[in-house]
C-alpha positions as CSV (number, residue, x, y, z in Angstrom):
1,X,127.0,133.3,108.2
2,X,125.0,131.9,105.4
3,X,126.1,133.9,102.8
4,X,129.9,132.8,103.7
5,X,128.5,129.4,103.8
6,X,127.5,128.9,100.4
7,X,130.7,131.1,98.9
8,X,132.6,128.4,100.9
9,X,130.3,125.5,99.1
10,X,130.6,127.4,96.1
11,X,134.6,127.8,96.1
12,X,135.1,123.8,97.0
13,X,132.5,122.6,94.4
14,X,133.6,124.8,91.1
15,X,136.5,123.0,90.4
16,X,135.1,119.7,90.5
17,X,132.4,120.7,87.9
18,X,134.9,120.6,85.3
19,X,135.9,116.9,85.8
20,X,134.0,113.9,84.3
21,X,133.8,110.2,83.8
22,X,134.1,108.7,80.5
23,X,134.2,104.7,79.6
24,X,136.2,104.3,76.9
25,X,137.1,100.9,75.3
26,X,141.3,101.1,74.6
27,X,142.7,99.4,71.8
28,X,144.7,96.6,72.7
29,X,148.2,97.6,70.8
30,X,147.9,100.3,73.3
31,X,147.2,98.4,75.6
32,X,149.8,96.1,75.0
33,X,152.7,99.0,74.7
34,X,151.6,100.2,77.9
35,X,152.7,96.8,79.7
36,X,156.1,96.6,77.5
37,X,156.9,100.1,78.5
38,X,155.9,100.5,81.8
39,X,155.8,97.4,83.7
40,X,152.5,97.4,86.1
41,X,151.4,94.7,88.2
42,X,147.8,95.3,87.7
43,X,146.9,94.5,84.2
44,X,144.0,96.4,84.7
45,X,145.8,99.7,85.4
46,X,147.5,99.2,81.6
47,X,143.8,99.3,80.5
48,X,142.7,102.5,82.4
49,X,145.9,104.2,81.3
50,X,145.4,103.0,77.4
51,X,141.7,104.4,77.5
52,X,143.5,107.4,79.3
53,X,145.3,107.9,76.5
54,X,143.4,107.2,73.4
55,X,140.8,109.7,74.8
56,X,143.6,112.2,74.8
57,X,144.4,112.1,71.7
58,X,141.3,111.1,69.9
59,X,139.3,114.4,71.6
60,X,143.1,116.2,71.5
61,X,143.0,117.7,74.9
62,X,144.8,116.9,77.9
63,X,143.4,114.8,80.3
64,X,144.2,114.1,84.3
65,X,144.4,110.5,85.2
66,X,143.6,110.7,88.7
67,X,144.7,107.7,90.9
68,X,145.7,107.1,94.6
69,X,147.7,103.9,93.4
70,X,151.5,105.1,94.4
71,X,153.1,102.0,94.1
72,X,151.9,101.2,90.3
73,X,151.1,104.0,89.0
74,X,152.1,107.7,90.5
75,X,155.8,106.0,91.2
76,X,155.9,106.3,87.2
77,X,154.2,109.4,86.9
78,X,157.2,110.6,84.8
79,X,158.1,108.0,82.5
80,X,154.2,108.1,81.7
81,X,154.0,111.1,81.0
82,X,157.3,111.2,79.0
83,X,156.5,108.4,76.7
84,X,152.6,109.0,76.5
85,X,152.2,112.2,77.0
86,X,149.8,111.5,79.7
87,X,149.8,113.1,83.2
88,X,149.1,110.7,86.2
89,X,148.3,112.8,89.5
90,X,146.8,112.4,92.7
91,X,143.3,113.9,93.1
92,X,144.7,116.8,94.9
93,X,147.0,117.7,92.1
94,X,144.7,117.0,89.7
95,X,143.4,120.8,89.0
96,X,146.8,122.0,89.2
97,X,148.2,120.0,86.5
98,X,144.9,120.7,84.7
99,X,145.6,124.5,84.7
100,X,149.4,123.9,83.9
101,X,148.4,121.9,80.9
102,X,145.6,124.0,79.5
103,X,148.3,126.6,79.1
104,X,150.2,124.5,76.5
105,X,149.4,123.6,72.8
106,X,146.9,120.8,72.7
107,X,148.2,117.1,73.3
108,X,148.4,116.1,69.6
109,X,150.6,119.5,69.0
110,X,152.3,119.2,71.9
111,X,153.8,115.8,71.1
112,X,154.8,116.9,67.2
113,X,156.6,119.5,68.7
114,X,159.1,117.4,70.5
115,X,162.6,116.8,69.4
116,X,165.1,114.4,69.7
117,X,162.3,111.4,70.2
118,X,163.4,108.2,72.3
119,X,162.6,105.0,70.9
120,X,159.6,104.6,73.1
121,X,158.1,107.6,72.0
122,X,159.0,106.8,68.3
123,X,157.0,103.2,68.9
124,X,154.3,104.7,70.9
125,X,153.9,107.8,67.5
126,X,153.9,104.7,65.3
127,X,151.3,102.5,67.5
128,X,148.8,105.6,68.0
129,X,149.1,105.9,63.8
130,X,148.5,102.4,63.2
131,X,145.4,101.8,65.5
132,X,143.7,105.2,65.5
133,X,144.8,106.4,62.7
134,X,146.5,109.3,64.4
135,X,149.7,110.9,63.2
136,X,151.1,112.5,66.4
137,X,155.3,112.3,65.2
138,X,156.7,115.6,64.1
């Protein structure tokens, strides 16, 4: 009973080994084109998502932002991830888009590869250039 104990503990802690918490500081026309572009209530979650997203492309590799916040955040889980590039997911999706993700080219690629850009994209290439010094449009 032991032994199926600790395989148990074992198979529910592994995944979670993977996952850490990083502070990052996100640059405010980030920021700023994260309000414009997706209208939140909480300024706060535009900051989260911003150091979200520099991270992302600054290490270039995906990254999970994990959130319970449905009404703010998850209900735009698409356009986020359409304009940013960033994948918003509740925490028990979170390894699942993880593994989906790691399967594609790295964030930085991933984005040049796109075609037909919209305009938020195109202004979101363009603000990632200008503050980080990034060049993420094809």
């Amino acid at each position: 009973m032991m032994t199926e104990l600790a395989t148990i503990k074992h198979k529910l802690q592994a995944p979670f080994k993977c996952m850490k918490a990083v502070d990052i500081k996100p640059d405010v026309p980030i920021v700023s084109l994260i309000i414009i572009k997706t209208p939140l209530v909480n300024p706060n979650d535009a900051e989260h998502l911003a150091s979200a997203v520099k991270y992302q492309f600054q290490k270039n590799m995906w990254v999970i932002f994990v959130t319970n916040d449905e009404k703010d955040i998850l209900s735009k889980e698409t356009s986020i991830h359409d304009i940013f590039a960033l994948q918003c997911s509740k925490p028990e999706w979170a390894l699942d888009h993880y593994r989906y993700l790691t399967r594609l080219k790295s964030p930085i690629e991933h984005f040049r590869e796109l075609s037909n850009y919209s305009d938020k994209q195109k202004e979101f290439g363009e603000t990632i250039e200008k503050a980080m010094g990034i060049r993420i449009l094809g």
